[in-house]
C-alpha positions in Angstrom: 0.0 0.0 0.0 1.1 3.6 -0.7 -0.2 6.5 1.9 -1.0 9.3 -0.4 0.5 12.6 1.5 1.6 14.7 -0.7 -0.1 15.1 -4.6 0.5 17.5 -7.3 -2.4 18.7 -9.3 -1.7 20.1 -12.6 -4.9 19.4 -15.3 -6.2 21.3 -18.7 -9.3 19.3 -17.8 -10.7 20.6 -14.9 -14.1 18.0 -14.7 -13.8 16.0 -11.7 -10.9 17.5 -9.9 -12.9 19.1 -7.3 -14.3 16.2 -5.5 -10.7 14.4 -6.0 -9.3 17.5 -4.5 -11.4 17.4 -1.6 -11.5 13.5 -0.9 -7.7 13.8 -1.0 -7.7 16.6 1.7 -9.7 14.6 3.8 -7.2 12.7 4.1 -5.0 15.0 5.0 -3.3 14.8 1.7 -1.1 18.1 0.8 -2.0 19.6 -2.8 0.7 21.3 -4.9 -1.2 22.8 -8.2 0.0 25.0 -11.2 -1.8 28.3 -12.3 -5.7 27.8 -13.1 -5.7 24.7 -11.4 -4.4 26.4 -8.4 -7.0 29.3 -9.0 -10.1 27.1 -9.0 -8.9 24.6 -6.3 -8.7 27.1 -4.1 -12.0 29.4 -5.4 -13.5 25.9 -4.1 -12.4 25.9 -0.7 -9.4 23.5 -1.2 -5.9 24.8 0.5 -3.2 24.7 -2.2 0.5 25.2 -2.4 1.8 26.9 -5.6 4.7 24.9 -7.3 6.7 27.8 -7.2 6.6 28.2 -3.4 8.1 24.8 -3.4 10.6 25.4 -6.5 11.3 29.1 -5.3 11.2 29.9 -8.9 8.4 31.5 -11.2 6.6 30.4 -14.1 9.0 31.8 -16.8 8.6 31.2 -20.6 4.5 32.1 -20.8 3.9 29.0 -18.6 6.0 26.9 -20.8 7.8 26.1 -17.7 6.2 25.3 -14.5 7.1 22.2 -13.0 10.6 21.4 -14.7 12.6 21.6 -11.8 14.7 19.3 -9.5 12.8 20.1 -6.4 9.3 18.7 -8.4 11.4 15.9 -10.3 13.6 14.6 -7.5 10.5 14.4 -5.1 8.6 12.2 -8.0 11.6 10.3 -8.6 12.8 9.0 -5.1 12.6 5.7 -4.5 11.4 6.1 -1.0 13.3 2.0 -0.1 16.3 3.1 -1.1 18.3 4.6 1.9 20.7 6.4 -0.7 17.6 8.4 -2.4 16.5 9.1 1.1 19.3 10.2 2.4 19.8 12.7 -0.3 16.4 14.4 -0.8 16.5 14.8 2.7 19.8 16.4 2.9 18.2 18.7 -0.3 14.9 19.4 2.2 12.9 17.9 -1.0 9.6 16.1 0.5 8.7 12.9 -1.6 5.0 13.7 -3.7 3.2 10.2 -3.7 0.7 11.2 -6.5 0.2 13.1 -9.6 -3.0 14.1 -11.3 -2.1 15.5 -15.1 -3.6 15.7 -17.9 -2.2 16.9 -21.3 -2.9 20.0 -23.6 -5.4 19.0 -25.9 -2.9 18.3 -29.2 -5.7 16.2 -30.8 -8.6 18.2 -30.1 -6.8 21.7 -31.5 -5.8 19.4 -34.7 -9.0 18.3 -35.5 -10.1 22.7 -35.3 -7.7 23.1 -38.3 -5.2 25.5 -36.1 -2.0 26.5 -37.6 1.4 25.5 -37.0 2.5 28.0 -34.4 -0.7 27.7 -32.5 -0.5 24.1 -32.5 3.3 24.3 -31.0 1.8 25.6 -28.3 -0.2 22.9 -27.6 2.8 20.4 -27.5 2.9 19.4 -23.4 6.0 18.9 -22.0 5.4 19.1 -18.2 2.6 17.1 -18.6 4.0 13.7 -20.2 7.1 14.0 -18.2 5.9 14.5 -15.2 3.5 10.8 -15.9 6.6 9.7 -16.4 8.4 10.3 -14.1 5.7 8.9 -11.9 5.3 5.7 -14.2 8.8 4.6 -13.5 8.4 5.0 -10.1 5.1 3.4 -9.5 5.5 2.0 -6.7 6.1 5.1 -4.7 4.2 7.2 -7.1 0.4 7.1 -8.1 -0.3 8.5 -11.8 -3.7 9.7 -12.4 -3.4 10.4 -16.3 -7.5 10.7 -16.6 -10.5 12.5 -15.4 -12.1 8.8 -16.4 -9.7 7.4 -13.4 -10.8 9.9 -10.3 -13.8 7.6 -9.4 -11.4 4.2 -8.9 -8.9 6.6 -6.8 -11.7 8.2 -4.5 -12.8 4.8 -4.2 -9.2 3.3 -3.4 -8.6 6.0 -1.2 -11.9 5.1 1.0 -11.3 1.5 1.0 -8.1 1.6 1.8 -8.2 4.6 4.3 -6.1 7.2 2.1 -3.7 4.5 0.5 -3.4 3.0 -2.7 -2.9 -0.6 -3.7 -0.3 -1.7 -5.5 -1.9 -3.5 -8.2 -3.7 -0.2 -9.2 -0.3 1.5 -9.0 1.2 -0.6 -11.7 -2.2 -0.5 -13.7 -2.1 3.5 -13.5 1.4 3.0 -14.3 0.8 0.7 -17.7 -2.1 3.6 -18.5 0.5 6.4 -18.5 2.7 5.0 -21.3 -0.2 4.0 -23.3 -0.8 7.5 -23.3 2.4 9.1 -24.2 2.5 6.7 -26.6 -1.0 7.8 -28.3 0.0 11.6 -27.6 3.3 11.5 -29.3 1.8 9.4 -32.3 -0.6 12.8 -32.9 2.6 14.9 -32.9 4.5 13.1 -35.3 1.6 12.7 -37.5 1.2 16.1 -37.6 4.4 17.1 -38.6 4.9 14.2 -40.7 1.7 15.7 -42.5 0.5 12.3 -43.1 -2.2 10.5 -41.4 -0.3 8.0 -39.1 -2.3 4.7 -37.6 -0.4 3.9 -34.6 -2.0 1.1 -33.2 -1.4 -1.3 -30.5 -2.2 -5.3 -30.5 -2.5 -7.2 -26.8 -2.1 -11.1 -27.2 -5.2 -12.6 -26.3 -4.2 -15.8 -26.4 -1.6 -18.6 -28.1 -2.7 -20.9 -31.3 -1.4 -24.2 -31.4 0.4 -23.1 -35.2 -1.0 -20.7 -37.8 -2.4 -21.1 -40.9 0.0 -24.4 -41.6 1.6 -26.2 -39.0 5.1 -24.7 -39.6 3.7 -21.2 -38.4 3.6 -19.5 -35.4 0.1 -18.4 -34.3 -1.2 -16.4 -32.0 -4.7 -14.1 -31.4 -4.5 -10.4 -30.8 -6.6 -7.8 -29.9 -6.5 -4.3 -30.5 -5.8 -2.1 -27.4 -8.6 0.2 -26.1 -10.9 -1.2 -28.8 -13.5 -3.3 -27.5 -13.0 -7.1 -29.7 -15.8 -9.9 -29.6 -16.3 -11.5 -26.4 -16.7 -15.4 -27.0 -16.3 -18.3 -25.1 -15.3 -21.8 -25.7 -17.6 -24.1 -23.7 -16.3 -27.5 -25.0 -13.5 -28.7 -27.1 -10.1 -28.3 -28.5 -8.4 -25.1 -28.9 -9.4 -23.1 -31.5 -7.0 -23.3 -34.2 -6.0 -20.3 -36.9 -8.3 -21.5 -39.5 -11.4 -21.7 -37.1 -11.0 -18.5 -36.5 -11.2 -17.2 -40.0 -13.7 -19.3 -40.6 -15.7 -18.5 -37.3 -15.8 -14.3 -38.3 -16.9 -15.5 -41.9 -19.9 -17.3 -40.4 -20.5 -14.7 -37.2 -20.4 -11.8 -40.0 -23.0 -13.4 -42.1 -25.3 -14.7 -39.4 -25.3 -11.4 -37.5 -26.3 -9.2 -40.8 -29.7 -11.5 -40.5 -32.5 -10.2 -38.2 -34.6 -13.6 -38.8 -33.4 -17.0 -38.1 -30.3 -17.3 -40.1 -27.5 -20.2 -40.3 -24.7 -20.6 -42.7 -21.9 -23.2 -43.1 -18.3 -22.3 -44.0 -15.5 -24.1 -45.2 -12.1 -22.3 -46.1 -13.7 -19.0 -45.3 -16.4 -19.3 -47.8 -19.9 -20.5 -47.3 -21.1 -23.7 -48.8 -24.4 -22.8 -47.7 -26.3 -20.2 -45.8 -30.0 -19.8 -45.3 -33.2 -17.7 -43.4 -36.6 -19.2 -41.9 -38.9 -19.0 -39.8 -37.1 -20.8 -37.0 -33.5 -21.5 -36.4 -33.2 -25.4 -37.1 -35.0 -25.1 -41.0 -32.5 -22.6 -41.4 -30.1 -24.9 -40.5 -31.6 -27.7 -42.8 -31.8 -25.2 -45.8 -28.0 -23.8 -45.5 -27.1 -27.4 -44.8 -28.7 -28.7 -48.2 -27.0 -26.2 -50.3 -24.2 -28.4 -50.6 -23.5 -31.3 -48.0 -20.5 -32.5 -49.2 -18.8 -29.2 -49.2 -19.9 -28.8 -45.6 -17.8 -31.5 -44.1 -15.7 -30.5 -41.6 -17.2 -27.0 -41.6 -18.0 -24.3 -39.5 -21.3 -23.3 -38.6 -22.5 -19.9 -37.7 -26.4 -19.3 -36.5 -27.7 -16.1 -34.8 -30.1 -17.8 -32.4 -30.1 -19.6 -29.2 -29.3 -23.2 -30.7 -32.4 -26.1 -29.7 -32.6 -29.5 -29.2 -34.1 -29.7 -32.7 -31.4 -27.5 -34.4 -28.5 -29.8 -32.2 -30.0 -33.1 -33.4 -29.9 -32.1 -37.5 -26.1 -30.9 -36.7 -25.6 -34.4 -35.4 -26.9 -35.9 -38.2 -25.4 -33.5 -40.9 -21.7 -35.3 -40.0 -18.6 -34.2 -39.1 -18.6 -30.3 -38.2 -15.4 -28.6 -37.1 -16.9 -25.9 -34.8 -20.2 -24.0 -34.0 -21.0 -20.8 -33.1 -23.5 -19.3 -31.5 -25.5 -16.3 -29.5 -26.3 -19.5 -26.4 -27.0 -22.9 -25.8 -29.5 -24.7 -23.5 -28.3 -27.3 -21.2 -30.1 -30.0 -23.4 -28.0 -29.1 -26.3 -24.9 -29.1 -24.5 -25.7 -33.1 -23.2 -26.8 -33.4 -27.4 -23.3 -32.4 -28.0 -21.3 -34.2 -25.0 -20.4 -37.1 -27.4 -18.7 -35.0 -30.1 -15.3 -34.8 -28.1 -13.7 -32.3 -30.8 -16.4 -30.5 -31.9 -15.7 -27.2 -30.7 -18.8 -25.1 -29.3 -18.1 -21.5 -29.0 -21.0 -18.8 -27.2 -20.5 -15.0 -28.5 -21.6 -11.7 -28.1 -24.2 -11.2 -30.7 -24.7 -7.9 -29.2 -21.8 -6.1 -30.0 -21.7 -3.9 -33.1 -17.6 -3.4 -34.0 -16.9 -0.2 -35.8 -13.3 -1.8 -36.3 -11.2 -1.0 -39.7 -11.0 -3.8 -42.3 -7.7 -4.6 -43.0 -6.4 -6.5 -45.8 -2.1 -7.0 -46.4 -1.0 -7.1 -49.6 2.8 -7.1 -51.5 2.4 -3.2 -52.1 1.1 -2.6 -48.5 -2.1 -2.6 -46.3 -5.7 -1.7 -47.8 -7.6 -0.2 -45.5 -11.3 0.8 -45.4 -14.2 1.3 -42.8 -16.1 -1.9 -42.0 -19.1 -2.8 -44.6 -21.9 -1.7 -41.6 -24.3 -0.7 -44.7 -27.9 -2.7 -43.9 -29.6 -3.7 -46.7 -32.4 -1.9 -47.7 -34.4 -2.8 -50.7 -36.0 0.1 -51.3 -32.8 1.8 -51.7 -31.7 -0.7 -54.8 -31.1 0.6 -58.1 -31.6 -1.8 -60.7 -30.6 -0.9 -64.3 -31.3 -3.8 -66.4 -34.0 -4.0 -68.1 -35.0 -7.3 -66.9 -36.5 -6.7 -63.4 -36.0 -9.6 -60.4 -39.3 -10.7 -59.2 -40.3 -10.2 -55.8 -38.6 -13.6 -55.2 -35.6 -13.0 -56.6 -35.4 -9.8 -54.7 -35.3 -11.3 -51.3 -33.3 -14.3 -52.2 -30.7 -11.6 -53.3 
């Protein structure tokens, strides 16, 4: 546990740093702030100490430099177990700070406002990220509140724990602040670059047994801060590399179906897909389309799967994997015999605004998902042949 005595305040976005500022003091917490933050703290009734009355040196440089200073950096950076560090911030009369609440000058927002180049300089934070930083390294003397989104889990961290901090939210506060830096300094060099720059970052979800072929390395990955599908794997083997591409070939197709809709996919294309009124005639339709092709197949369906719907898969032969929006209890006995059948429950809920990505020999293609619904009424049809209404909705 760290005790929080000593915090600095400096934030662009002032939401939320009022009540912070207050829980901390009733803990007794001292609060160092810059400027405006200062100003407003203490308009609110919270007692403030001004940086510079610690530093002994003004804001110089239009505010460009407020906190840069060894009296600010040295407290942040002390490793309060190391006798060493001890000894020589106290020999300096520097007072370890055990928290700092920053947040950056809006870089991204200004750039999206079209400001120009000399503005925008302007909005290039330098105290900010550094200050993080400096904290990040030393997380486990140092709290880093990088986000107004975060004041709720330290108020409630601070209660709990009777004005300390655990350490496991040190470390995640920690892993937040690079993310950030990261994402902020992307934006910068973007902008000077004058190219639009996709800086993203991938978190293993989990290992495949091989990749595509069993002489490659496989592995699933999502994409940080981006929520992915949430799925579950409630009986069988791993899911391999192939079952995967095979899996968001048949989840893409069911889900685009607001009636009962099942498809079968082999090699990432479907051998058969199909609507009705209920789930397992869907089932028996896509199914029909081409049995042969569907053998060792994946199948996709957007409903809760019945004891009806189980039984035909049974019967259809060997299937490589199912999935689906839930499963009864039934169904899941149905299946008990099919030892590597894989039966995965998803999220049919979630609607991923994600970019398509496709890699080729010249470099990555790159377009907004295909959300479009289909709406006949919007069709233009220029033959002069017309479908029938049949046609139409089998199109």
């Amino acid at each position: 546990m760290l005790k929080i005595r000593r915090v600095l305040i400096s934030v662009w976005d002032k939401q939320g740093i009022i009540e912070l500022a207050k829980k901390l003091r009733e803990f007794n917490a001292e609060i160092i702030s810059t400027g405006k933050t200062a100003s407003l703290l203490r308009k609110s009734g919270v007692n403030v100490k001004e940086v510079s009355s610690i530093t002994s040196f003004p804001e110089i440089l239009s505010g460009r430099v407020k906190t840069l200073h060894p009296r600010i950096f040295g407290a942040i950076l002390a490793n309060k177990k190391h006798p060493l560090h001890l000894e020589e911030i106290k020999n300096l009369d520097i007072e370890p700070i055990d928290m700092v609440v920053v947040n950056f000058y809006p870089f991204e927002k200004m750039l999206c406002q079209g400001t120009n180049l000399n503005q925008m300089i302007e909005y290039i934070d330098i105290g900010g990220p550094s200050l993080l930083r400096a904290g990040a390294k030393n997380f486990k003397n140092v709290a880093c509140v990088s986000s107004c989104s975060q004041y709720r889990l330290i108020i409630e961290e601070l209660v709990k724990n009777k004005g300390s901090i655990s350490e496991p939210v040190l470390k995640n506060l920690a892993c937040e602040v690079f993310g950030l830096t990261r994402e902020y300094d992307a934006h910068i060099y973007g902008y000077f670059k004058e190219k639009e720059i996709l800086s993203w970052s991938l978190e293993k979800i989990q290992p495949l047994r091989y990749g595509e072929n069993p002489h490659q390395e496989g592995s699933l990955f999502e994409l940080s801060g981006k929520e992915h599908l949430k799925f579950d794997l409630l009986k069988g083997k791993q899911i391999s590399f192939n079952n995967f591409l095979d899996m968001d070939t048949a989840f893409s197709l069911v889900k685009s179906f607001s009636d009962p809709a099942a498809v079968i996919v082999k090699h990432t294309s479907p051998c058969g897909m199909a609507v009705d009124k209920n789930i397992c005639k869907a089932y028996l339709k896509a199914y029909n389309c081409d049995p042969l092709s569907s053998f060792g197949g994946v199948i996709g369906v957007n409903r809760k799967v019945d004891r009806k719907t189980a039984q035909e898969i049974i019967k259809s032969g060997f299937k490589e994997c199912i999935i689906a929006p839930a499963y009864s209890k039934e169904v899941m006995r149905i299946f008990s015999d099919k030892k590597n059948f894989r039966i995965v429950e998803a999220d049919f809920s979630l609607n991923s605004g994600n970019k398509d990505i496709k890699k080729t020999s010249f470099g990555y293609l790159i377009q907004d998902a295909d959300l479009t619904d289909f709406d006949k009424n919007k069709l233009k049809i220029v033959t002069n042949k017309k479908p029938s209404a049949k046609e139409l909705k089998d199109l």
